[in-house]
BAVOMAR-52531 format. One record per atom (N, C-alpha, C): residue number from 0; residue in three letters; atom name; x, z, y. Coordinates in Angstrom, 1 decimal, always signed. Layout:
<rs>
{r NUM,Ala,CA,{X,Z,Y}},
...
</rs>
This chain:
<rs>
{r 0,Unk,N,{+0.8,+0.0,-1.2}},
{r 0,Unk,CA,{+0.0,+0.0,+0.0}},
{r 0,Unk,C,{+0.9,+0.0,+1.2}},
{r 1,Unk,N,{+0.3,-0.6,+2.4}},
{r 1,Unk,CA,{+1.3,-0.3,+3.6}},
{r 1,Unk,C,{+1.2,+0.4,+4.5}},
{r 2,Unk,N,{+2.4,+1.3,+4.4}},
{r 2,Unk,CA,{+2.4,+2.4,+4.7}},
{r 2,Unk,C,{+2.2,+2.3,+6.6}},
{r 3,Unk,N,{+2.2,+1.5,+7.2}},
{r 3,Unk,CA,{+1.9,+1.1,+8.4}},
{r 3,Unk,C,{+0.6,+0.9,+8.9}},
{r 4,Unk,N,{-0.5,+2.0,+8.1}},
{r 4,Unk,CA,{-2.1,+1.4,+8.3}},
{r 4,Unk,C,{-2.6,+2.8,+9.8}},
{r 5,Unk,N,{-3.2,+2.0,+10.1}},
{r 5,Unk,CA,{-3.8,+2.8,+11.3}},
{r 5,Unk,C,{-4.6,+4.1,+10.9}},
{r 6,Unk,N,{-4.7,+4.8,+11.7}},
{r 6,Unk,CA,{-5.5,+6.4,+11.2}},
{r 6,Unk,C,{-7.0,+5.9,+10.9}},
{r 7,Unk,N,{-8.2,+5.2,+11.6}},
{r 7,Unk,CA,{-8.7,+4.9,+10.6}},
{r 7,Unk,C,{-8.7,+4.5,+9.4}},
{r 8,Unk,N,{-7.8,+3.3,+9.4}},
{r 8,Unk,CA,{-7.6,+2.8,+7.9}},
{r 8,Unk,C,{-7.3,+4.0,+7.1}},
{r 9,Unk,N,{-6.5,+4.9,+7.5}},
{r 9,Unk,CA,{-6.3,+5.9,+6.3}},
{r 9,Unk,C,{-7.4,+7.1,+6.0}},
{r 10,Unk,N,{-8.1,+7.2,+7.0}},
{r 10,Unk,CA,{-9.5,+7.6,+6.8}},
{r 10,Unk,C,{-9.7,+7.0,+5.9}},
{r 11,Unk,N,{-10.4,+6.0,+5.4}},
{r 11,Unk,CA,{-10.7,+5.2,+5.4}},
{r 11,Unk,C,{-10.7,+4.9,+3.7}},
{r 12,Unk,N,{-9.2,+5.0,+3.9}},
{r 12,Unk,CA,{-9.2,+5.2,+1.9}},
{r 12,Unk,C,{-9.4,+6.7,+1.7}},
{r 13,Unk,N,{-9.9,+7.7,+2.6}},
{r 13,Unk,CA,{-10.3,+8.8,+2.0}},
{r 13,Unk,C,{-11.7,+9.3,+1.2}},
{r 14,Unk,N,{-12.3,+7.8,+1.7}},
{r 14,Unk,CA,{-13.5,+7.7,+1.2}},
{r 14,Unk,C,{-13.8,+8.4,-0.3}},
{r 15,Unk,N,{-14.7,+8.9,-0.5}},
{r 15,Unk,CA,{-14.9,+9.2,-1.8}},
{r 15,Unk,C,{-15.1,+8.0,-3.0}},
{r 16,Unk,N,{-16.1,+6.9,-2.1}},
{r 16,Unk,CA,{-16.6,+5.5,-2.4}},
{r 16,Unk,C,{-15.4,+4.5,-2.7}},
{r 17,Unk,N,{-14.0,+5.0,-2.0}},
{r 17,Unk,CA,{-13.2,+4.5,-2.1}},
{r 17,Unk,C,{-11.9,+4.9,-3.5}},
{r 18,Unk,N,{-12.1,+5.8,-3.7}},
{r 18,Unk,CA,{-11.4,+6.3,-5.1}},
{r 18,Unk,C,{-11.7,+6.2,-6.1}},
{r 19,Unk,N,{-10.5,+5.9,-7.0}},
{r 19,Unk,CA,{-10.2,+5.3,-8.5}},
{r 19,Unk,C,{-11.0,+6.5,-9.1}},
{r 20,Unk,N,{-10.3,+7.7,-8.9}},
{r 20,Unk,CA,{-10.5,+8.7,-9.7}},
{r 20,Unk,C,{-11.6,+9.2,-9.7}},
{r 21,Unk,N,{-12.7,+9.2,-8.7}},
{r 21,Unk,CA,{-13.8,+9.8,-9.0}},
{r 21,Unk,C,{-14.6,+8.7,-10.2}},
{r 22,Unk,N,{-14.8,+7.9,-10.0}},
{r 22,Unk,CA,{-15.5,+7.1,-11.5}},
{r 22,Unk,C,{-15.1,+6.9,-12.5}},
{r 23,Unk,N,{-13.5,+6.9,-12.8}},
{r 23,Unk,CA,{-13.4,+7.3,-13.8}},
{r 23,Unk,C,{-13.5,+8.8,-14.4}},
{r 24,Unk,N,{-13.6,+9.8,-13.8}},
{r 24,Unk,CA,{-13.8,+10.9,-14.2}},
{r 24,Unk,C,{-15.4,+11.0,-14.3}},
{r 25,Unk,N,{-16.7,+10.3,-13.3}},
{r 25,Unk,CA,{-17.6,+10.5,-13.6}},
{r 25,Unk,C,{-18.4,+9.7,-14.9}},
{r 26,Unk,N,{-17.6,+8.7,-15.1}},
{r 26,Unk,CA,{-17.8,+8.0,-16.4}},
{r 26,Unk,C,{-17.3,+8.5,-17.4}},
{r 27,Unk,N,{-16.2,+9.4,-17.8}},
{r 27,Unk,CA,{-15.6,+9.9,-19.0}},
{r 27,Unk,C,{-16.6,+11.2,-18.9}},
{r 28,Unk,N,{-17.1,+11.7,-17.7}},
{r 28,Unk,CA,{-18.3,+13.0,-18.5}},
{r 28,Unk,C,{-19.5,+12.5,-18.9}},
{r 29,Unk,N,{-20.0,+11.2,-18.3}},
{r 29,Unk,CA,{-21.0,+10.6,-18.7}},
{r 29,Unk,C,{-21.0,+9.9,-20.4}},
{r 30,Unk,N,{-19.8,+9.6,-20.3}},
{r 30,Unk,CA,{-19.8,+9.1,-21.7}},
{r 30,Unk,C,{-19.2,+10.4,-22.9}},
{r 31,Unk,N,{-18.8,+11.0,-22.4}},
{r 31,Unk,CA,{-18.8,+12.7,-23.4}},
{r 31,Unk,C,{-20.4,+12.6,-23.8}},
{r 32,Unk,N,{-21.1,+12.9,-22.7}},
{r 32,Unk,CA,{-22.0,+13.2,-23.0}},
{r 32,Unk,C,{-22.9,+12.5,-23.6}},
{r 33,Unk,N,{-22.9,+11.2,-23.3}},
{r 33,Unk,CA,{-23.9,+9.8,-24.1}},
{r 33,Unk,C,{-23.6,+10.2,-25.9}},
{r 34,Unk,N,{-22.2,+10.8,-26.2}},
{r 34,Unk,CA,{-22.0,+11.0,-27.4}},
{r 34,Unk,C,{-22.4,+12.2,-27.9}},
{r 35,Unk,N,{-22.5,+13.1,-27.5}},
{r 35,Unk,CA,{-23.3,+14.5,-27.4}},
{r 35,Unk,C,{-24.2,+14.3,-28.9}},
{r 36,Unk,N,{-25.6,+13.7,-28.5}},
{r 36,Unk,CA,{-27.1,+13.8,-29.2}},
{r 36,Unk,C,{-26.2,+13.2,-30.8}},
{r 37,Unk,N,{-25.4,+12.0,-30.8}},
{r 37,Unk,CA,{-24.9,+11.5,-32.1}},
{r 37,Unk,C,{-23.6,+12.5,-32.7}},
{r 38,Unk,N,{-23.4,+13.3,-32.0}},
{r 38,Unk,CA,{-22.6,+14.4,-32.9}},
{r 38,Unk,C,{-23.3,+15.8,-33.2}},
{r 39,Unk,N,{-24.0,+15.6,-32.3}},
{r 39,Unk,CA,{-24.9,+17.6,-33.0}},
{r 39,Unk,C,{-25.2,+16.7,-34.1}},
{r 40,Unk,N,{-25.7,+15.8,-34.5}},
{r 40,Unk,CA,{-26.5,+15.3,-35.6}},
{r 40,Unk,C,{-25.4,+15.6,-36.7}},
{r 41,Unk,N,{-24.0,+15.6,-36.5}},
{r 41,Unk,CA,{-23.1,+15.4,-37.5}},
{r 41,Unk,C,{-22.4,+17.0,-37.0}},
{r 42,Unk,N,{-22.8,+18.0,-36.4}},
{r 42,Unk,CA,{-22.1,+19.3,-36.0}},
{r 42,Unk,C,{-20.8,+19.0,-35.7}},
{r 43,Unk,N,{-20.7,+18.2,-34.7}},
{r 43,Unk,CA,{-19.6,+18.1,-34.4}},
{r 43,Unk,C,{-19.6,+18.1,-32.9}},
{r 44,Unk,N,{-18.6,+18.9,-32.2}},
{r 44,Unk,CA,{-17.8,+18.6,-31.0}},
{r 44,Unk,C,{-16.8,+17.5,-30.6}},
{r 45,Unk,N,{-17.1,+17.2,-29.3}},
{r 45,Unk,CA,{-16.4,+15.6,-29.1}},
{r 45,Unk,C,{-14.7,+15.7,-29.4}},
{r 46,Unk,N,{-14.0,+16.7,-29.2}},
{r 46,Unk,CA,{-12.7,+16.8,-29.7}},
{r 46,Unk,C,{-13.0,+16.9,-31.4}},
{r 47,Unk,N,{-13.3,+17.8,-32.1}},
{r 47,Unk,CA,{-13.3,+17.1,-33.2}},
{r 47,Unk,C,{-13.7,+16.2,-33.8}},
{r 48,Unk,N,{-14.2,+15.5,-32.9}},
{r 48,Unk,CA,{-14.9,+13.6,-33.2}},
{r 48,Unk,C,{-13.1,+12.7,-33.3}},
{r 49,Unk,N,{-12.8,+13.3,-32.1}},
{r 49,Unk,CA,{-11.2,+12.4,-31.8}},
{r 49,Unk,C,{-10.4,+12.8,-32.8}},
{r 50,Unk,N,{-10.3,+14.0,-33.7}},
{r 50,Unk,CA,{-9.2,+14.4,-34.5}},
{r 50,Unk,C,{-10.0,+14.2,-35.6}},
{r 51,Unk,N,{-10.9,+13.8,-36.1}},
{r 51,Unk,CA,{-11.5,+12.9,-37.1}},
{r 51,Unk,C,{-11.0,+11.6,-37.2}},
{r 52,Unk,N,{-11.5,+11.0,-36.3}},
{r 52,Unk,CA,{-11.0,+9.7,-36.1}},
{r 52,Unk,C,{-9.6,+9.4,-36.6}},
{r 53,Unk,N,{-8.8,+10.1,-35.8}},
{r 53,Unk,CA,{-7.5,+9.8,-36.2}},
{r 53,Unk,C,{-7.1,+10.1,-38.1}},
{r 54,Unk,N,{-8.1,+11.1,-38.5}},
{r 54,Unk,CA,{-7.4,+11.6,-39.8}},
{r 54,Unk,C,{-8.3,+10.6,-40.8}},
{r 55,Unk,N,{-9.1,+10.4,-40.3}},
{r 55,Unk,CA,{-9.8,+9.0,-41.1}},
{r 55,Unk,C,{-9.0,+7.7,-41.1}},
{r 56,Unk,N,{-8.0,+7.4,-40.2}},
{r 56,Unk,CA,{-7.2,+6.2,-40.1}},
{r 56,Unk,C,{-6.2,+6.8,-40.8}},
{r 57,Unk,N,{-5.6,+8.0,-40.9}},
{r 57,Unk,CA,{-3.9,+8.5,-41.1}},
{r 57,Unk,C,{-4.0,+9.1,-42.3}},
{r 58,Unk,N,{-5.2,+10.0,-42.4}},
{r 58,Unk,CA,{-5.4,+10.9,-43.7}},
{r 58,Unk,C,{-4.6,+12.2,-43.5}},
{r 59,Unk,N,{-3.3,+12.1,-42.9}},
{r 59,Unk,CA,{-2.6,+13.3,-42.5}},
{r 59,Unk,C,{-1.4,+12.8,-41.7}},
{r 60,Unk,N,{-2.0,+14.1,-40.3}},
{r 60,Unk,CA,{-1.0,+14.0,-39.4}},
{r 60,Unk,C,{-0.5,+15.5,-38.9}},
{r 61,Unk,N,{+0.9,+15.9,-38.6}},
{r 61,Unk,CA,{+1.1,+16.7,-37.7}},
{r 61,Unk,C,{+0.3,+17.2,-36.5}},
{r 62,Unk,N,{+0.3,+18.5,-36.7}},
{r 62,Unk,CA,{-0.3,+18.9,-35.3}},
{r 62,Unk,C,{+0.3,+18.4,-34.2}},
{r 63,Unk,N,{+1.7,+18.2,-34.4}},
{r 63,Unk,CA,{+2.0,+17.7,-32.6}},
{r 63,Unk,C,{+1.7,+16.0,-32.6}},
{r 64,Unk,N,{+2.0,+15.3,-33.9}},
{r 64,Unk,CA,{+1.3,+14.1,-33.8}},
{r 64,Unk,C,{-0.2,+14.6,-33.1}},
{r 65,Unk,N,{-0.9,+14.8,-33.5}},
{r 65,Unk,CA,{-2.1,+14.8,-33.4}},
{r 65,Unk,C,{-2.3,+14.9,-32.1}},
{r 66,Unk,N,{-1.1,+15.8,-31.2}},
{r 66,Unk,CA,{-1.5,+16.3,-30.0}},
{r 66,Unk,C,{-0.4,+15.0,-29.1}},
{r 67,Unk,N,{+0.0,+14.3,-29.6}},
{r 67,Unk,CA,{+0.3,+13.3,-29.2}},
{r 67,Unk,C,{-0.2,+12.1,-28.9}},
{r 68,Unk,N,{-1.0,+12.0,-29.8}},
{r 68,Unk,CA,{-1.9,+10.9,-29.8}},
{r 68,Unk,C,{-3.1,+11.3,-29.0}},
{r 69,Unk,N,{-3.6,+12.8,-28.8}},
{r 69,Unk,CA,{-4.8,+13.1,-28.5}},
{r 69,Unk,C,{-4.5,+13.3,-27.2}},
{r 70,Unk,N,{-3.5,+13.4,-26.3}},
{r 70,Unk,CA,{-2.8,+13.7,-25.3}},
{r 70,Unk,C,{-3.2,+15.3,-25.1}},
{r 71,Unk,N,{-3.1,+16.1,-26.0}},
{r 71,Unk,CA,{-4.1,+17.5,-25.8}},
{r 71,Unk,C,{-2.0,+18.2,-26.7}},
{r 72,Unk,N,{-2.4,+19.5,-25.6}},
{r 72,Unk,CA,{-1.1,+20.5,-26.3}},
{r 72,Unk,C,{-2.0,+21.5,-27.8}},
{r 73,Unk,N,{-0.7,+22.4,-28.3}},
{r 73,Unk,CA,{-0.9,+23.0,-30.0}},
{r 73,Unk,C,{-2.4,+23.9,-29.4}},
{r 74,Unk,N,{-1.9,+24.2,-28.0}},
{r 74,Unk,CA,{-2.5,+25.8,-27.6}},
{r 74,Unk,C,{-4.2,+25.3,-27.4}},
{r 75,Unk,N,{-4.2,+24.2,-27.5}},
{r 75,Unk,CA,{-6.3,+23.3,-27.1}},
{r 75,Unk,C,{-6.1,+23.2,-28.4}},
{r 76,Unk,N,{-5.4,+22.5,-29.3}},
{r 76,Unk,CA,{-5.8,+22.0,-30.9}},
{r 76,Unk,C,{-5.5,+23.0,-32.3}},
{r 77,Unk,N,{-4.6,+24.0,-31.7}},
{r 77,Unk,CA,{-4.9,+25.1,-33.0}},
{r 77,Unk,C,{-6.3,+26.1,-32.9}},
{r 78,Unk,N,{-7.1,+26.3,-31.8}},
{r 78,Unk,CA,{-8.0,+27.2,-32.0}},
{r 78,Unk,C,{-9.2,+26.1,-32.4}},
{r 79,Unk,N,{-9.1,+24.1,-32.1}},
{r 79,Unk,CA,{-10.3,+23.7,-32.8}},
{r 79,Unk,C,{-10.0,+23.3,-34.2}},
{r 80,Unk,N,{-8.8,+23.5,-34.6}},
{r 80,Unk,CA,{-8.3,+22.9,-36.1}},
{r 80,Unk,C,{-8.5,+23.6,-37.4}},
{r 81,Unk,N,{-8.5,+25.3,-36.6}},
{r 81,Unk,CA,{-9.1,+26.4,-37.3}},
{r 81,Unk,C,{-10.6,+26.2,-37.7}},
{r 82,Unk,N,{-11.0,+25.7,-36.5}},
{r 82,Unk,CA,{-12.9,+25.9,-36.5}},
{r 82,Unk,C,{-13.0,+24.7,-37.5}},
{r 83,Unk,N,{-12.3,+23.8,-37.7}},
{r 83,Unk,CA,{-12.6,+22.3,-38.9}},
{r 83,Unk,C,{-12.2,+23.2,-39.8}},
{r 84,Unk,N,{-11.1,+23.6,-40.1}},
{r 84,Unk,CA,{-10.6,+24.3,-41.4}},
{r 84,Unk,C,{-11.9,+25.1,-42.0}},
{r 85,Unk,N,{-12.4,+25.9,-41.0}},
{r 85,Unk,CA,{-13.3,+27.0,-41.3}},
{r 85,Unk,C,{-14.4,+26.3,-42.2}},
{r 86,Unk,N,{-14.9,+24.9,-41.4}},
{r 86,Unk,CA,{-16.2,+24.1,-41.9}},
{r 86,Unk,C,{-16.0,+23.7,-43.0}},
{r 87,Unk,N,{-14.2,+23.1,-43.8}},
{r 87,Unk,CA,{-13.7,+22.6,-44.6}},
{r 87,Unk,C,{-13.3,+21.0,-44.4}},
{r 88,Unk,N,{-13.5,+20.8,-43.0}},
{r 88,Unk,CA,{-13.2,+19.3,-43.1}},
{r 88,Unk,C,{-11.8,+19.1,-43.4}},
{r 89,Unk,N,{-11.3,+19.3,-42.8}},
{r 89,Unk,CA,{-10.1,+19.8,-42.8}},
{r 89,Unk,C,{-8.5,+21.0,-43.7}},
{r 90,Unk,N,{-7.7,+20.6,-44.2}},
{r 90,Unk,CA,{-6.6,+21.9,-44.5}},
{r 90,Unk,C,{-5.0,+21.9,-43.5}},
{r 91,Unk,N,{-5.0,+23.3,-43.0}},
{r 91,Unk,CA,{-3.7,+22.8,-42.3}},
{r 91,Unk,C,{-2.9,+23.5,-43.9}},
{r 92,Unk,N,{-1.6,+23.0,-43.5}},
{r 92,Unk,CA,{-0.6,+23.7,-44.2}},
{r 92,Unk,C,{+0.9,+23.6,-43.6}},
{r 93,Unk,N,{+1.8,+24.6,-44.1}},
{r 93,Unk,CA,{+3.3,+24.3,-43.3}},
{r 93,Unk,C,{+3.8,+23.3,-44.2}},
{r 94,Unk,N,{+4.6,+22.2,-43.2}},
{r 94,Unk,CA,{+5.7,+21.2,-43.3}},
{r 94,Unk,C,{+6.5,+21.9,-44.9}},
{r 95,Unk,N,{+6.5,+21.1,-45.4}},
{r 95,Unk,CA,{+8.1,+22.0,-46.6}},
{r 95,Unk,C,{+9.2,+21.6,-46.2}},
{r 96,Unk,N,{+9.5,+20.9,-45.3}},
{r 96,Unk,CA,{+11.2,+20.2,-44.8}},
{r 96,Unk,C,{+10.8,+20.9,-43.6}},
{r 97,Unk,N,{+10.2,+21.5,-43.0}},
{r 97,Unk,CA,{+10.1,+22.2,-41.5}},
{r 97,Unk,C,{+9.0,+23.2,-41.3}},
{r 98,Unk,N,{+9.7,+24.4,-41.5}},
{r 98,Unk,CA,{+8.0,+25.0,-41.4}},
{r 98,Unk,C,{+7.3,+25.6,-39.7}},
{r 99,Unk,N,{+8.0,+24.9,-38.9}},
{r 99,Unk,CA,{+7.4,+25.0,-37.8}},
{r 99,Unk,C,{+6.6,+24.2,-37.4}},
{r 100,Unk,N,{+6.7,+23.1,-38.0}},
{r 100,Unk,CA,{+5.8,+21.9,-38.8}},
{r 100,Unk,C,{+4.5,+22.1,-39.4}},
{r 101,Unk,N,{+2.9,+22.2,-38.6}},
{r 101,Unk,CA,{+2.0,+22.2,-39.8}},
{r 101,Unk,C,{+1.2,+21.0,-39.5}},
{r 102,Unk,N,{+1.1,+20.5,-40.8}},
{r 102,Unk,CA,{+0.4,+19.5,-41.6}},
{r 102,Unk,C,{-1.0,+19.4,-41.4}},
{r 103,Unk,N,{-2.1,+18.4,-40.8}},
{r 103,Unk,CA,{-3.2,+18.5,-40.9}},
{r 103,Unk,C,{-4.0,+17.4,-41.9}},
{r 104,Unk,N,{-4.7,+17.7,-43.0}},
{r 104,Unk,CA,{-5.2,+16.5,-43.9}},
{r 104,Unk,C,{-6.1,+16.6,-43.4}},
{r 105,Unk,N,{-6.8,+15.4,-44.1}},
{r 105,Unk,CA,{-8.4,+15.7,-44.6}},
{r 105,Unk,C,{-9.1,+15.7,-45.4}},
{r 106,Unk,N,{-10.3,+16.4,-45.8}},
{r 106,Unk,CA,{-11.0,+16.9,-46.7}},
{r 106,Unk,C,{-12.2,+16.3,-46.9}},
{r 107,Unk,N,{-12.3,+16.4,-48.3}},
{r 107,Unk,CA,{-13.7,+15.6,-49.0}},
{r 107,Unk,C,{-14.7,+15.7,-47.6}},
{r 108,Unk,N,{-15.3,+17.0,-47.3}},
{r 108,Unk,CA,{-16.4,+17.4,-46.4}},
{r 108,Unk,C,{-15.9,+16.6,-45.0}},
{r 109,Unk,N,{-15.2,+16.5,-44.6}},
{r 109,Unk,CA,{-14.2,+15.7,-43.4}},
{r 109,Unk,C,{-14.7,+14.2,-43.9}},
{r 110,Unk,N,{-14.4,+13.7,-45.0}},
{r 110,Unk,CA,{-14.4,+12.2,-45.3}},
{r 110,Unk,C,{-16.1,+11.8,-45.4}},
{r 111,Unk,N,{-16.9,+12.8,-45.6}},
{r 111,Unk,CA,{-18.1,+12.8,-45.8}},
{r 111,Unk,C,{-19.0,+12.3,-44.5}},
{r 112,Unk,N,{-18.1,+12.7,-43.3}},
{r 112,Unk,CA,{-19.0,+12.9,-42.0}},
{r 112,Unk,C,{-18.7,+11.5,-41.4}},
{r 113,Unk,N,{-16.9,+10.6,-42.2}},
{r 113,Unk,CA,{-17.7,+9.6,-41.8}},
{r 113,Unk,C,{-18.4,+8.6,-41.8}},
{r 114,Unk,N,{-18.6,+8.4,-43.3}},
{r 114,Unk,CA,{-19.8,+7.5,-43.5}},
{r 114,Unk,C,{-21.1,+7.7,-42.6}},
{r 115,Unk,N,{-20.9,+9.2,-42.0}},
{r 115,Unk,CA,{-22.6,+9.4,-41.4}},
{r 115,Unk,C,{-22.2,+8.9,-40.1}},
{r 116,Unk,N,{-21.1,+8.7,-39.5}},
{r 116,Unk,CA,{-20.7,+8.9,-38.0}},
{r 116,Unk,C,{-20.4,+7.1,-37.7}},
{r 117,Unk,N,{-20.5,+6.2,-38.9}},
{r 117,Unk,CA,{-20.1,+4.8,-38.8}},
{r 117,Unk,C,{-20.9,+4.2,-37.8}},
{r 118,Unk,N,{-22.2,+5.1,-37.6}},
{r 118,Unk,CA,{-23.0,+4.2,-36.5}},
{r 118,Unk,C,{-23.0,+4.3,-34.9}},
{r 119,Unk,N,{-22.2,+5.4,-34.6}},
{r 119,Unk,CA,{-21.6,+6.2,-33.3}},
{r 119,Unk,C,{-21.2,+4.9,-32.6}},
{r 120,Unk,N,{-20.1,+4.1,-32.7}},
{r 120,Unk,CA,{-19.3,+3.1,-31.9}},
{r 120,Unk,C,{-20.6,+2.1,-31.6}},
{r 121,Unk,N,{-21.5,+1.7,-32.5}},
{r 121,Unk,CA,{-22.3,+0.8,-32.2}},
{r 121,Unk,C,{-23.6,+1.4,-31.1}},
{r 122,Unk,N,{-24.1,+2.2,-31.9}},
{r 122,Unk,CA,{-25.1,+3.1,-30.4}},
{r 122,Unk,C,{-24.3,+2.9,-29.2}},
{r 123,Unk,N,{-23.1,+3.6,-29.5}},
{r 123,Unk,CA,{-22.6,+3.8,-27.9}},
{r 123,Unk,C,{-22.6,+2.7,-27.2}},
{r 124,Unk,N,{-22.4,+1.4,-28.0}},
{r 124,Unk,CA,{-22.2,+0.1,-27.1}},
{r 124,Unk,C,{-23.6,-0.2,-26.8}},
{r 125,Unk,N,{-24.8,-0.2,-27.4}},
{r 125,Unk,CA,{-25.9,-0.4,-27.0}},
{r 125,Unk,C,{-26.3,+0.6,-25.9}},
{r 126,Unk,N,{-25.6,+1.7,-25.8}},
{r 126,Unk,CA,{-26.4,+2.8,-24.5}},
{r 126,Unk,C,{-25.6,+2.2,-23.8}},
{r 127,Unk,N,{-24.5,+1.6,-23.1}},
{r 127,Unk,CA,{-23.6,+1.5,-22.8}},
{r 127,Unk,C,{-24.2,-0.3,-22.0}},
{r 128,Unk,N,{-24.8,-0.7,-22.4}},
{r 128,Unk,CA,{-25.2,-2.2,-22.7}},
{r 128,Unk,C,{-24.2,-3.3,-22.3}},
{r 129,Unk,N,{-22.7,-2.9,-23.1}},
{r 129,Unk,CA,{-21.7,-3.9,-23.0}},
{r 129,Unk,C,{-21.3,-5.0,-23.9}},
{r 130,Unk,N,{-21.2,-6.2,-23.8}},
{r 130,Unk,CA,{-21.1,-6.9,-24.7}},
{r 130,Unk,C,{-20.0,-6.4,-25.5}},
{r 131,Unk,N,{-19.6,-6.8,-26.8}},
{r 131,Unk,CA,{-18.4,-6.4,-27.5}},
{r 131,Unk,C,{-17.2,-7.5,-26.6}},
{r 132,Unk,N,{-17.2,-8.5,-25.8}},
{r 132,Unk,CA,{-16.0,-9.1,-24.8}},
{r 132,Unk,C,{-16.0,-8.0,-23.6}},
{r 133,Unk,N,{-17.1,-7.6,-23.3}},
{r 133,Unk,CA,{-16.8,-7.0,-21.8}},
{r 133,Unk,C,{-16.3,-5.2,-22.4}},
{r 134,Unk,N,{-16.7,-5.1,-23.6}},
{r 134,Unk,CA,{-16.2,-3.4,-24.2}},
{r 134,Unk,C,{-14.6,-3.7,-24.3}},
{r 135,Unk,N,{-14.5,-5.0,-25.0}},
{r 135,Unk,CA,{-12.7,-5.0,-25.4}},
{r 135,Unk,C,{-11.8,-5.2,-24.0}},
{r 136,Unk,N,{-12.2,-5.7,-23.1}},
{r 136,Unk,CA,{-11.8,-6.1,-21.9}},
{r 136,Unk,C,{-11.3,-4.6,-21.3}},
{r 137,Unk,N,{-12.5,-3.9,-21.1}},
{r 137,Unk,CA,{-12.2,-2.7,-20.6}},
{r 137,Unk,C,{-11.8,-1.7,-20.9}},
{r 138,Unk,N,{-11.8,-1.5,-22.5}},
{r 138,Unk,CA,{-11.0,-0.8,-23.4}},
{r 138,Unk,C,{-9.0,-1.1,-22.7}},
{r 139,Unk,N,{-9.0,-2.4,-23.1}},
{r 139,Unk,CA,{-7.9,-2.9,-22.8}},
{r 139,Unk,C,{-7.0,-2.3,-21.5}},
{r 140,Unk,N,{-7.8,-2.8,-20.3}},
{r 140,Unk,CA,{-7.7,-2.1,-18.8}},
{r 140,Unk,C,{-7.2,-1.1,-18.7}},
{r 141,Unk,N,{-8.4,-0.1,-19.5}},
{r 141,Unk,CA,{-8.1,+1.5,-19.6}},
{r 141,Unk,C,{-6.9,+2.1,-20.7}},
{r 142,Unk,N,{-6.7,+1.0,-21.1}},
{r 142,Unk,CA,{-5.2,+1.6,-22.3}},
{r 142,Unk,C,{-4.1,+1.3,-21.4}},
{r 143,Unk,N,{-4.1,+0.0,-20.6}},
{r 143,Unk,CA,{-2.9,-0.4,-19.6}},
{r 143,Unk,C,{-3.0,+1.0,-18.7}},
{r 144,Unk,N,{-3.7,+1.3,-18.3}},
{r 144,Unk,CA,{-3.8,+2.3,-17.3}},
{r 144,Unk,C,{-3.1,+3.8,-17.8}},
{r 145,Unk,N,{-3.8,+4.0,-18.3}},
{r 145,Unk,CA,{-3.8,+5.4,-19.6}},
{r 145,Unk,C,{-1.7,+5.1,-19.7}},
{r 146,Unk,N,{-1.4,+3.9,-20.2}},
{r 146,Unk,CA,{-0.2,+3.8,-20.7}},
{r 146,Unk,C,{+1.0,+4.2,-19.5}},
{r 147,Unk,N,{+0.4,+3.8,-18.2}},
{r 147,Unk,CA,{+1.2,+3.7,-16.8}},
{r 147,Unk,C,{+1.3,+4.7,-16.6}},
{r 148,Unk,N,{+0.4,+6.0,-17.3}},
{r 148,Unk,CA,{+0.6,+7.0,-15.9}},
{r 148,Unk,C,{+0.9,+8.4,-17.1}},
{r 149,Unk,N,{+1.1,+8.1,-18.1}},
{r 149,Unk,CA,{+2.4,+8.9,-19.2}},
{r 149,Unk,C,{+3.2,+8.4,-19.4}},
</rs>
């Protein structure tokens, strides 16, 4: 931007109307929440939707993987990794080559929820009413973006 803009102009970008950040932040609560009604159905919270996901694709990953990929630290993902363990989706266990290392699988009751949860991606695109070009487009956007600013 140039930094040579007049005091209006920089009013100006103070706008609320004018920031990146407020719509994407009001869209990421809006769409938490659009997913809401499709996970009580499956008792699930939207973070253990994401650490599903992943362990349905990996089958087992490290907790710091996990918190890598989830961009979330141990101290947000060990008190929900417990609450799956508790349900049984889930087993953690320690690393045997590292035991500072623990291990997250998943579990029969874990593999169970996805067959129920296979219809989640598609609702969302119909509440959402994006075509599958204009969802991949903006998926895309938002991974470039996401990628720039870690």
């Amino acid at each position: 931007m140039d930094s040579h803009l007049s005091p209006t102009d920089k009013a100006e970008l103070l706008k609320l109307e004018n920031q990146l950040c407020f719509p994407l932040y009001a869209v990421s609560r809006m769409l938490t929440k659009a997913y809401q009604p499709f996970l009580q159905e499956l008792d699930l919270t939207y973070p253990q939707y994401l650490v599903l996901l992943l362990l349905w694709e990996h089958r087992e990953l490290t907790v710091k993987e996990l918190g890598d990929k989830l961009l979330l630290d141990s101290g947000t993902l060990t008190p929900l990794l417990k609450r799956m363990e508790q349900k049984q989706w889930v087993s953690r266990r320690r690393a045997p080559h590292d035991e500072r290392s623990v291990i997250i699988s998943i579990l029969p009751a874990g593999d169970t929820l996805q067959q129920r949860a296979c219809q989640i991606p598609e609702q969302l695109l119909e509440r959402m009413q994006l075509s599958i070009p204009e969802f991949e487009a903006l998926r895309l956007q938002l991974n470039t973006l996401l990628t720039r600013l870690t």
